[in-house]
Phi, psi and omega in degrees: 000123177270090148310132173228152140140144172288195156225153210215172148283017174239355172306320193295335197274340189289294218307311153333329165292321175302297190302318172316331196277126222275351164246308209276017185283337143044265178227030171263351129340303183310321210287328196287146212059357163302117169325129193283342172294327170319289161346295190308294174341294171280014133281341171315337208256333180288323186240331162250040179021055175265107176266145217259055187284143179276165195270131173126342216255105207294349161310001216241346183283137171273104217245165173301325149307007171232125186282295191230066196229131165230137153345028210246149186211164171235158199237091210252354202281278204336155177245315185223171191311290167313350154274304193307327168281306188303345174263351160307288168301001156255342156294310185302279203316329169289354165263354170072040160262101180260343178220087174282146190271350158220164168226162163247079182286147197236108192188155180331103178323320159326307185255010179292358173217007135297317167315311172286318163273355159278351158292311170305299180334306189294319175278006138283061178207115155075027175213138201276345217222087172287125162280141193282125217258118172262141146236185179203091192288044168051344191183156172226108180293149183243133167231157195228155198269180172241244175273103192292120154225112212303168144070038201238144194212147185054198199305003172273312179307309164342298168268027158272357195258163187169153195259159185292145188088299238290106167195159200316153154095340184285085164331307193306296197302302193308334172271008148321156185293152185293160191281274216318286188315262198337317174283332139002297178308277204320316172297007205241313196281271214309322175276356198255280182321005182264162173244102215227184166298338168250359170265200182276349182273197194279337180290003202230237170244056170022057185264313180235176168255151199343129115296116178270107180293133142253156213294328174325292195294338151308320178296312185324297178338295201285328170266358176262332152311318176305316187288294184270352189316327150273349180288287180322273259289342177266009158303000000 
């Protein structure tokens, strides 16, 4: 298991998520200045008593006997999606996985088959044998409209949006991104994923490998764009 991620420009939201969260607010002292693979760590090790081995470190090594051992190293270099794969895979190799036969990226459900493609992007390079790259954000948050108010536009639709479950005591829900950063992500993601002169694909600035929008979700895009597209551009 890779905890990943550096501090980049979206670290200051973990940390803000962290101090709101009605348990891990915690360690959000601890957290600040921290790398979000750090961040992870220290909830790992405080609430599911998960040791941590450093890289370099002869505990950090994958040896052929072990079968039914787990692992966790942390990944502290990366900024963006593409550092995370490529210092992932320089972490599993410092451990001495060079050819994994599948990976499980665990990531914002927002960014979770960007994320996938760009791991595929890294192990076509310099590999004979690609391994199969899944993800599985654990959850697919669902939002819903509440009290609908016609001919209402940008942050008044906004604040009509609420998420499904959303009621006191619901723990889960209360750790989710607040809905403006959520809708912020989605709208961000979809022009990254394309494979166009402005995405992300090979037609693009080659970050990931090809991805197929399906056309629902383009429509989606274009009407949620219609609403907020200004609003993101002036944040």
């Amino acid at each position: 298991l890779v905890l990943c991620g550096g501090i980049g420009h979206s670290t200051p939201f973990l940390y803000d998520a962290i101090a709101k969260h009605e348990v891990y607010n915690a360690v959000a002292k601890d957290a600040q200045g921290k790398a979000e693979s750090r961040v992870l760590q220290l909830i790992a090790e405080r609430w599911f008593g998960i040791q941590v081995q450093e890289i370099g470190s002869e505990g950090a090594m994958i040896c052929p006997d072990d079968t039914n051992r787990l692992l966790v190293v942390v990944e502290d270099q990366s900024t963006n999606c593409g550092g995370n794969a490529l210092e992932s895979r320089r972490v599993l190799e410092a451990c001495g996985v060079y050819t994994p036969r599948s990976i499980i990226v665990v990531q914002d459900p927002t960014m979770s088959r960007r994320t996938v493609a760009t791991f595929e992007k890294e192990y076509q390079q310099g590999s004979t044998v690609m391994p199969r790259v899944m993800n599985w954000p654990t959850f697919t948050p669902e939002v819903k409209v509440g009290d609908f108010v016609e001919n209402s536009g940008g942050i008044d639709v906004l604040s009509q949006l609420t998420y499904v479950n959303n009621h006191p005591g619901n723990s889960f829900i209360s750790g989710l991104w607040g809905m403006e950063r959520f809708v912020d992500l989605l709208l961000g993601e979809i022009p990254r994923l394309r494979n166009d002169t402005h995405g992300y694909g090979p037609k693009g600035k080659g970050f990931i490998v090809h991805v197929d929008i399906p056309e629902r979700i383009e429509h989606a895009w274009k009407v949620l764009h219609e609403i907020f597209g200004e609003w993101t551009r002036n944040r």
